[in-house]
C-alpha positions as a Markdown table, in Angstrom:
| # | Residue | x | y | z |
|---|---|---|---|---|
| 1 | Unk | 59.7 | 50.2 | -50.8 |
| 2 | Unk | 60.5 | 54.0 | -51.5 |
| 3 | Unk | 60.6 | 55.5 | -54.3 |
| 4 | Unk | 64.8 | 55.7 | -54.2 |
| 5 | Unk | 64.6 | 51.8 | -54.4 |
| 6 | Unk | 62.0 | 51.5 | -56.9 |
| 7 | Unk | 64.4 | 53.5 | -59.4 |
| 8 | Unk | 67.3 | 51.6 | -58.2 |
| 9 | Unk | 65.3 | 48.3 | -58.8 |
| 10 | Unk | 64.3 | 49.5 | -62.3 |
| 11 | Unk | 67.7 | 50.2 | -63.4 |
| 12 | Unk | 69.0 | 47.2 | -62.5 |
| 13 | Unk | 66.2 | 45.2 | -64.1 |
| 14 | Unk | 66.7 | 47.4 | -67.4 |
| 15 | Unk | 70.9 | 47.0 | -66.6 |
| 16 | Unk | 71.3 | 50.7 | -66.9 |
| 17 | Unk | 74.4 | 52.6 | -64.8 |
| 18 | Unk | 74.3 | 55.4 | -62.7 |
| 19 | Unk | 76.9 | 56.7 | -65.4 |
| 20 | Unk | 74.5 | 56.2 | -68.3 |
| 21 | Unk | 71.3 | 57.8 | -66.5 |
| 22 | Unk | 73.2 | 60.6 | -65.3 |
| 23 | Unk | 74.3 | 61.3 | -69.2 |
| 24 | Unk | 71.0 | 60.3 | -70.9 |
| 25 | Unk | 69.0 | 62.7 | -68.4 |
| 26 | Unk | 71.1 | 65.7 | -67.9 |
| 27 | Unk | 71.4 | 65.2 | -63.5 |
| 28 | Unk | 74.7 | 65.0 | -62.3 |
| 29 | Unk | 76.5 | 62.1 | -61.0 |
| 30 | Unk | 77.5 | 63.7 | -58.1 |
| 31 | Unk | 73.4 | 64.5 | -57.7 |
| 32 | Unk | 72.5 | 61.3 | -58.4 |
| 33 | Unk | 75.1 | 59.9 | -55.9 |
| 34 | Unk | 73.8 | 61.7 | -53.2 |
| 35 | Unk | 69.7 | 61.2 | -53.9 |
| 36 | Unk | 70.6 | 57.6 | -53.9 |
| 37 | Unk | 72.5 | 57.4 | -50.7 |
| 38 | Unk | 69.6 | 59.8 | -48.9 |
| 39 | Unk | 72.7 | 62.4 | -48.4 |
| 40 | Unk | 71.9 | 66.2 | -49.6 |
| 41 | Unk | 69.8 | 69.0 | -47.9 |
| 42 | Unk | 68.4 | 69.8 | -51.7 |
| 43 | Unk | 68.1 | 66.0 | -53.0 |
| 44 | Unk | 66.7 | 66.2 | -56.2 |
| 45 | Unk | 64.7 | 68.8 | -58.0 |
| 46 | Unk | 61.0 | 67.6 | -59.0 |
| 47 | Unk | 62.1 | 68.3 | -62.9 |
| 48 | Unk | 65.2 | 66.1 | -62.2 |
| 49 | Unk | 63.2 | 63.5 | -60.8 |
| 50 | Unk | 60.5 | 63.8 | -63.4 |
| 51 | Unk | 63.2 | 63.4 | -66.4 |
| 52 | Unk | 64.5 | 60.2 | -64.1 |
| 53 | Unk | 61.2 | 58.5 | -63.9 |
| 54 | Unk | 60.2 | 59.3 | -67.5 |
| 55 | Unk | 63.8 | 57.7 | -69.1 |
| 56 | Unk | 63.2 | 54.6 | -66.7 |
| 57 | Unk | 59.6 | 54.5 | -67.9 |
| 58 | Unk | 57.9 | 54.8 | -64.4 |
| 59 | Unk | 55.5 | 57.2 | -63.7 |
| 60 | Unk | 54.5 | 59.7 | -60.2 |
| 61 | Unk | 51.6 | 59.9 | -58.8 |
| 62 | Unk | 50.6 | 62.1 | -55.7 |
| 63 | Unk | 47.5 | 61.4 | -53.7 |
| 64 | Unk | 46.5 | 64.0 | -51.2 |
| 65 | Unk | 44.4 | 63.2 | -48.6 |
| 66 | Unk | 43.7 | 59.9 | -49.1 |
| 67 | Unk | 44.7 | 57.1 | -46.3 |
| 68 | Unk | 47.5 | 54.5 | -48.1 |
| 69 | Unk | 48.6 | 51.8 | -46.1 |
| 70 | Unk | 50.7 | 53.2 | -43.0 |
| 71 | Unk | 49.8 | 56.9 | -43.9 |
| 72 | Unk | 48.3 | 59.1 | -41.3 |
| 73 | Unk | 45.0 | 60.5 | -42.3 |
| 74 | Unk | 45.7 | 63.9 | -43.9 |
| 75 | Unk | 49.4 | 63.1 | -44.9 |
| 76 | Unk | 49.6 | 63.1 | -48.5 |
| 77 | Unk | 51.8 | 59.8 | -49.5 |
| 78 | Unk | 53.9 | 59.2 | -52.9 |
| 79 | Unk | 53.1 | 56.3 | -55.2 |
| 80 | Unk | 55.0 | 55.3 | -57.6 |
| 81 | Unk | 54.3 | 52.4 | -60.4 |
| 82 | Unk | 55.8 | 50.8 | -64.0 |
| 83 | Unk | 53.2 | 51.2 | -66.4 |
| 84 | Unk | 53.2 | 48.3 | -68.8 |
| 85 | Unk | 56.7 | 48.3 | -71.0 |
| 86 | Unk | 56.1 | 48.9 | -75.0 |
| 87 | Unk | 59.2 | 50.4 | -75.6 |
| 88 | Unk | 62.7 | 48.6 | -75.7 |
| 89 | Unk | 65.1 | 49.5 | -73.4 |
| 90 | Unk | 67.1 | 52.8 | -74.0 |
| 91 | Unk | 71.2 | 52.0 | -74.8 |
């Protein structure tokens, strides 16, 4: 699963549109439109992405150099993971 999926996965578990995220984190629904159908030379910026992941409560992590599952020695690979959920969801 990539990381476009995980988000899309999370917001459907937390029931929250692409409408609400765009508004709640300042990146445009024409932005979000495109990260999420892979379309877009630019996708998103990393800021963009960050202030995604931190409203659906996920968090980044990037491991260089280490050998993932299916990752060629010396590619770096992203990971991404829910840390446990404290906080309600966000209306």
């Amino acid at each position: 699963m990539n990381f476009r999926e995980i988000i899309q996965q999370t917001m459907a578990e937390l029931g929250v549109s692409a409408y609400q995220l765009s508004k709640e984190t300042g990146v445009g629904e024409a932005r979000l439109s495109r990260f999420f159908k892979g379309d877009g030379s630019k996708g998103l910026s990393i800021p963009a992405l960050l202030r995604l992941l931190s409203y659906l409560q996920l968090e980044l992590r990037i491991v260089k150099n280490r050998v993932l599952s299916g990752a060629p020695r010396g590619e770096s690979r992203f990971e991404t993971r829910q840390p446990a959920r404290s906080r309600t969801r966000r209306h």
